[in-house]
N, C-alpha and C positions, 0 to 999 in steps of 0.2 A: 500400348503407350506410344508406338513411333518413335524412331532416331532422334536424338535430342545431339546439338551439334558435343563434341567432346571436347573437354578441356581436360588437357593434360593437370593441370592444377589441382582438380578436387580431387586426383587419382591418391594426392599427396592426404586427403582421410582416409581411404581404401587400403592402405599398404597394411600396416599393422591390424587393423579387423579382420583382412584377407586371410593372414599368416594365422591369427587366431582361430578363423575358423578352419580353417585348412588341416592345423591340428588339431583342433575337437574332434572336428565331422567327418575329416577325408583322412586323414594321413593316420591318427591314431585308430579308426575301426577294421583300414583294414590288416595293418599293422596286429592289431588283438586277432582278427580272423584268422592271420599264420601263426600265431604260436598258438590259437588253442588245435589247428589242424596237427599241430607238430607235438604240442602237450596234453589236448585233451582239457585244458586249464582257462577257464573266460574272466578275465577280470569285469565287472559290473560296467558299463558305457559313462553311467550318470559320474561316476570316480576321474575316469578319463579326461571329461568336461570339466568338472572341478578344478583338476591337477591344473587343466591350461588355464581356465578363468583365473586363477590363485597368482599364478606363475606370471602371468598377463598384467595383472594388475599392479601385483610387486614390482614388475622390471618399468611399469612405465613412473611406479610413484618414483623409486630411487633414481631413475633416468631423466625427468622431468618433476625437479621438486616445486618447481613454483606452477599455478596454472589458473584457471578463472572457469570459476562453474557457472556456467549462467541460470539464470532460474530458471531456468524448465526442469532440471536435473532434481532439486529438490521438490517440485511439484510432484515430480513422477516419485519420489522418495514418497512424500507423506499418501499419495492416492495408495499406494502398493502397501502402506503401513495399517490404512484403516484397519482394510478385510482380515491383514493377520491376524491385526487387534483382537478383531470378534470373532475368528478363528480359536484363540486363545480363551477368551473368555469361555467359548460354548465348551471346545472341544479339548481342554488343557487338563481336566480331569481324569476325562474317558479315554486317552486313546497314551501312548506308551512315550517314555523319553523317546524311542527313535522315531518314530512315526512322527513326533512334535516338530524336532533336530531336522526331520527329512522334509516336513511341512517348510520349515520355516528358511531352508534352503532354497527347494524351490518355486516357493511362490513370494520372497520377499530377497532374501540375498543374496542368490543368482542372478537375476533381476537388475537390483543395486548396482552389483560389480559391472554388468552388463553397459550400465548406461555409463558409469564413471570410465572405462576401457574405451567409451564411444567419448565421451566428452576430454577426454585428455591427452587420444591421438587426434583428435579435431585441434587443441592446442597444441599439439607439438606441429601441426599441418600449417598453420598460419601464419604468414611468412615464408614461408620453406619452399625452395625454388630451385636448391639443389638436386642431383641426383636424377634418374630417370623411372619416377614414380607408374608409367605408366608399363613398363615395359614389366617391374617388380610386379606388380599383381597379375600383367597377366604369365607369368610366370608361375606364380602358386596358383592359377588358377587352374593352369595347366596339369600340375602335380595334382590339385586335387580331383581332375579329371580323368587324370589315370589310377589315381588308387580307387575311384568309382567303378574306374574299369574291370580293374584288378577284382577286385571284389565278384563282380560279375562273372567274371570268365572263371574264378573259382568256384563260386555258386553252380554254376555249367555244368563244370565238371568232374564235381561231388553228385552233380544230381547221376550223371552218365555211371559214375564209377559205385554210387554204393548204393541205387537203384532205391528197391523197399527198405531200406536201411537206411536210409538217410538221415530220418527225422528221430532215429534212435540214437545213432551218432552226434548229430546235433541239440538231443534233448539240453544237455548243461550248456551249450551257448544262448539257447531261450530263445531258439527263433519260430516264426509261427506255424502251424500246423497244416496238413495239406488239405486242398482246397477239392470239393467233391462236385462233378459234373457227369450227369447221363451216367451214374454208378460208378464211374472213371474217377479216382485217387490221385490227381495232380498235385506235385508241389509246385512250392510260389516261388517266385524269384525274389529275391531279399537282398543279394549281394552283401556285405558285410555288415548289415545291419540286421535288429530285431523281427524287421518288418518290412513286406514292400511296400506300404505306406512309406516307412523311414527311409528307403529306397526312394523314393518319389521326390519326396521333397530336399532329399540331397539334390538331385537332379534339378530340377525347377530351382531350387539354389544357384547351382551352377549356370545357368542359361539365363536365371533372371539377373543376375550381377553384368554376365556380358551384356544382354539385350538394355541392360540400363546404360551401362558405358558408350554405347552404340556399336559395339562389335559384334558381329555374326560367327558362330559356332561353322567348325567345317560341314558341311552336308551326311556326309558320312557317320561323323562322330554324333550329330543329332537324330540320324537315323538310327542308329544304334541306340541311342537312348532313349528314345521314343520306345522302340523293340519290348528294353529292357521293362519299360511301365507297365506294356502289354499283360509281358508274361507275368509281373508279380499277382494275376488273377484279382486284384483287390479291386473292388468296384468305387468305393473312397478315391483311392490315386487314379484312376480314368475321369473320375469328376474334376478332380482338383488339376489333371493336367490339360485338360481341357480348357476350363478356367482360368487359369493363368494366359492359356493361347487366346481365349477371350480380352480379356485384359489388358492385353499386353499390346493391343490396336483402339485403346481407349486415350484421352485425356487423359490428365493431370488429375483435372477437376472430377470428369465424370468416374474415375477410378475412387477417387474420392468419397463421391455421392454413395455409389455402389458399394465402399465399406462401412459405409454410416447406418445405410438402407440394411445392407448385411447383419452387422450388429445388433440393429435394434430390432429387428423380424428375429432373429436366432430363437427366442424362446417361443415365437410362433409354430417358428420350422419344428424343432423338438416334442413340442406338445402334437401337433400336426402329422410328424414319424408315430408319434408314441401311439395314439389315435387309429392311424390308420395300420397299422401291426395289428394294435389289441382287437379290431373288428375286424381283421383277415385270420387272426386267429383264434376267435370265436368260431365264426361261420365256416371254419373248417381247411380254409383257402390254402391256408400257411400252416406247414405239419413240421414237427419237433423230427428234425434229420441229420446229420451230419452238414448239409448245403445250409439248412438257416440256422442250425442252435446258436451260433454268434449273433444271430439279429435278434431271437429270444429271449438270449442271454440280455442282452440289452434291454431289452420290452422289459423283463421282469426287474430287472434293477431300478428302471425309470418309474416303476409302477412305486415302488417301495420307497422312492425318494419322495414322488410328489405326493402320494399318501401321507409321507410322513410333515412333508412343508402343509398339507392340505388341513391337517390335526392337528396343527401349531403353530400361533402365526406368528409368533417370533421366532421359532426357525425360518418360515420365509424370510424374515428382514437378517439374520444374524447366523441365518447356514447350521446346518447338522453337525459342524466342528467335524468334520469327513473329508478325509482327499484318499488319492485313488493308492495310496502306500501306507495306508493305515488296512486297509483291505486284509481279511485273512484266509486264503480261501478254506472253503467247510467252515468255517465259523461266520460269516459273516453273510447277512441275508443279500446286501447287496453284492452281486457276482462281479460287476465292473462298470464303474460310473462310464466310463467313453462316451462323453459328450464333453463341451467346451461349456456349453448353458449348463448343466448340470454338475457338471465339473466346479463352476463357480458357486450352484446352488447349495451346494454339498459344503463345500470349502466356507464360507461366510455371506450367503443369501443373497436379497438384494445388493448391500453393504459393498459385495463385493463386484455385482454386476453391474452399479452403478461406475462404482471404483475404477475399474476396467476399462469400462466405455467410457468417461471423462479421461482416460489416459491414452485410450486411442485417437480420441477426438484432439487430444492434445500432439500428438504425435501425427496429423494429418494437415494440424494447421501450422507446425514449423514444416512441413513438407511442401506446403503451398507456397510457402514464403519467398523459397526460389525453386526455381528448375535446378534440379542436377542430380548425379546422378543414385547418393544418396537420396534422395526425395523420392525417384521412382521405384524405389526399391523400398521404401517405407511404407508408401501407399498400396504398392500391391500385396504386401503383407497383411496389410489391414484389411485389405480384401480376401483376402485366400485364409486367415487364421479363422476368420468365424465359421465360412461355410466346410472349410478341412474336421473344423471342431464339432459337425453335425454328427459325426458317429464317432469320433476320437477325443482326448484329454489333448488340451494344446499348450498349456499353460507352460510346460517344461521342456516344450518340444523345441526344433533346431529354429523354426521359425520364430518364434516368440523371444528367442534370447537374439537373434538376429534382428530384431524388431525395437528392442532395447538398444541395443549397439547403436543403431541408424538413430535412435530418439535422442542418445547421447552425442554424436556425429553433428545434428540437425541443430539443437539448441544453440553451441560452441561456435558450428561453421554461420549461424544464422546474425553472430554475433560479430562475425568479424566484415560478413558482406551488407550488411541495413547501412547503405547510405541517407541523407535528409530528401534527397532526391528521387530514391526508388532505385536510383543507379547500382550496379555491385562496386563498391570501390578494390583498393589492395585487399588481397589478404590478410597485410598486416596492418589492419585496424581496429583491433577490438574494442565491442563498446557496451557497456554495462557487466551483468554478473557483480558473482564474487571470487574477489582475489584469494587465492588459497594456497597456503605455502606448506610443504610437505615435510613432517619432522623425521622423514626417512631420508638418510644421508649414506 
C-alpha cells in the first residue's frame, strides 16, 4: 500500500479499537496460556472476545450517550440480518438451542456490536484534539506485541521441555496437532493461540495497523516474526503472509480491485481445490496419511456440502441451516466446513454470499472515500479474508470482527470529513446519519 503521510488526528479512531483489540487478541490469550500452564484449566477464547465486545460497548454507550449513526451502520445491520433470517428459517428446527444461540452470535451480533464499537469511537474521535492519541496506540500496540511474544517464547519452551508430551499436555487447551514431514513428527508453532494460522494473522494484525499508520516495526522484532510464521508449519499462513507483503505495495484502489476480484472468484478457487484433490485422489497421487488427512478431511466434507446444494436447489439459494459449531464429531457426516465459500454455503446459501459480498463492497467503498489510515486497513482485509478463507472458516475470525470495527470507523469518520468541495474539512463537522441518544445513564 506505501506510506501514506500521518495524521496524528485519525490516530484519535484508533485508541479505543486498539485497546479493544489488544484485550480480545493479545493481552487476554496470552494471559489464558499462564493460567492454564499453572492450572491445567482453558477458558474457551470465543468467551474472552465476548466479555470485551460486551464490556466495550457498555462503557462507550454509558460514556457517550448522545452519538450519530450514519447509514452505513444500518445497511451493514440489514445485509448481516438476511442470511441469519434464512439461517433460521432452514436450520431453526434441526440443529439445537446452542448451536442456534452460537449461530446467531457469531454470524449476526458479534458483528452488530463490532460496527456500533467502530462507529461510536469514530463519534467520540470527532472533534477531539486533546491528549496524545498517537503515542496511546502505539503504546497498546506495543503491549500487544509483547504478549505475541510471550506467547511465542512460551510455545518455545514447552516444546524444548515436554518434548513427545507436549500435545498430550496441551490436549484441553485445543491446540493443533503435529505437523508430519519425511516420517518426522513436528509441532507447530501456535503461540497462545488455537492455531498457527491464528498465530498468523495476530501478526499481520500487528504490522498491518503499523504499516497503515506509516510506522515501520524494529528490524529485529519483524524478523522474529516473520521466524515465528515459518515455524507454525501451516502452508495457509505462508500464503496469507505473503499476501499481505504483496499488498501491502499496492494502491488504494488496485487493493481494492484485488478484493472484489477475490471475492467473487472464491467459489471458483473452492470448486477448482475441490476438483483438483478429488482427481489426485482418484489417480492414486494423494494417499490418506497423517501429512494430508486435513486436506481430505476437507475434500470429503466439501464433496458432501455440494452434493447436497447440487440435490436441492433451494439449499443453494437458502444454505443447509449448518455453521461449523453445530458440527458433532462421529455424528455428523461433514468433518469440517473450513472454507469461507462454504462456510457461507452451509450457513444461508447464496442469500448469504451475496449478503457478504454487497457488505464488503460496501466497506471498500467508504474506504475509497478517503485515504487513511482506517481505509488501508479495511481494504487489505478485504483482501486477505477471502483468499485466508480458501481452506479456513473466517467468518468469526480476528479478521472479520476487525473488518467490522473499521466499517463502523469508516461510515462515522466518512461523515465528519465529506466537504461540498471534496476538501477534508474539521473534524468537527458532522453531516447526515442518525441522531441517537443512549437511554443508558
Amino acid at each position: 500500500m506505501g506510506p501514506i503521510p500521518h495524521d496524528a488526528r485519525t490516530d484519535t479512531l484508533l485508541v479505543l479499537p486498539v485497546q479493544v483489540l489488544a484485550w480480545a487478541f493479545f493481552i487476554l490469550p496470552i494471559i489464558r496460556l499462564f493460567i492454564f500452564r499453572l492450572t491445567g484449566f482453558a477458558l474457551p477464547p470465543s468467551v474472552h472476545v465476548a466479555a470485551i465486545t460486551f464490556v466495550a460497548l457498555l462503557y462507550l454507550l454509558v460514556s457517550h450517550r448522545k452519538f450519530t449513526v450514519p447509514l452505513s451502520a444500518p445497511i451493514g445491520f440489514s445485509l448481516l440480518f438476511l442470511p441469519l433470517t434464512a439461517y433460521l428459517a432452514v436450520g431453526g428446527v434441526s440443529n439445537s438451542i446452542g448451536a442456534i444461540l452460537a449461530t446467531t452470535w457469531i454470524y449476526f451480533l458479534a458483528p452488530c456490536c463490532a460496527i456500533l464499537i467502530g462507529t461510536i469511537s469514530a463519534d467520540r474521535a470527532v472533534g477531539c484534539t486533546s491528549g496524545r492519541p498517537s503515542q496511546t496506540v502505539d503504546r497498546w500496540l506495543t503491549v500487544s506485541t509483547l504478549c505475541v511474544m510471550s506467547g511465542i517464547i512460551v510455545n518455545v519452551v514447552d516444546f524444548a521441555l515436554l518434548g513427545d508430551s507436549y500435545f498430550e499436555v496441551y490436549k484441553s487447551f485445543r491446540t493443533t496437532a503435529a505437523a508430519t514431514f519425511a516420517g518426522f513428527s513436528l509441532p507447530r508453532l501456535a503461540g497462545a493461540y488455537f492455531s498457527g494460522l491464528d498465530l498468523t494473522f495476530a501478526i499481520i494484525m500487528l504490522l498491518l495497523i503499523q504499516a497503515s499508520r506509516g510506522r515501520r516495526v524494529a528490524w529485529v522484532t519483524r524478523f522474529i516474526l516473520y521466524v515465528s510464521v515459518l515455524f507454525t508449519l501451516t502452508r495457509n499462513a505462508y500464503v496469507i503472509l505473503a499476501l499481505w507483503i504483496l499488498i501491502s505495495r499496492l494502491s488504494n484502489k488496485s487493493i481494492s480491485r484485488f478484493g472484489a476480484v477475490a471475492y467473487l472468484l472464491s467459489p471458483l478457487l473452492s470448486l477448482g481445490v475441490m476438483t483438483l484433490l478429488a482427481f489426485q485422489s482418484a489417480s492414486g497421487q494423494l494417499e490418506m496419511n497423517a501429512e494430508t488427512s486435513s486436506v481430505l478431511t476437507r475434500l470429503s466434507s466439501w464433496v458432501i456440502i455440494s452434493d447436497a446444494v447440487l440435490s436441492n436447489p433451494a439449499a443453494g439459494f437458502f444454505g443447509l441451516g449448518l455453521t461449523q459449531n453445530a458440527l458433532v464429531p462421529g455424528e455428523s457426516d461433514i468433518y469440517a466446513i473450513d472454507s469461507f465459500f462454504w462456510e457461507l454455503v452451509c450457513y444461508a446459501g447464496a442469500v448469504a454470499f451475496i449478503a457478504y459480498g454487497l457488505l464488503f463492497r460496501e466497506v471498500r467503498i467508504q474506504a475509497l472515500r478517503k485515504s487513511s489510515t482506517v481505509s488501508r486497513i479495511a481494504l487489505a482485509l478485504t483482501a486477505l479474508i477471502p483468499v485466508a478463507g480458501t481452506f479456513n472458516n473466517m467468518v468469526g475470525s480476528m479478521f472479520s470482527f476487525v473488518l467490522f470495527i473499521c466499517y463502523g470507523l469508516l461510515g462515522r469518520f466518512a461523515l465528519a470529513h465529506q466537504g461540498p468541495t471534496g476538501q477534508a474539512p474539521d473534524l468537527e463537522a458532522p453531516r447526515g446519519g442518525l441522531a441517537y441518544d443512549s437511554p443508558l445513564r
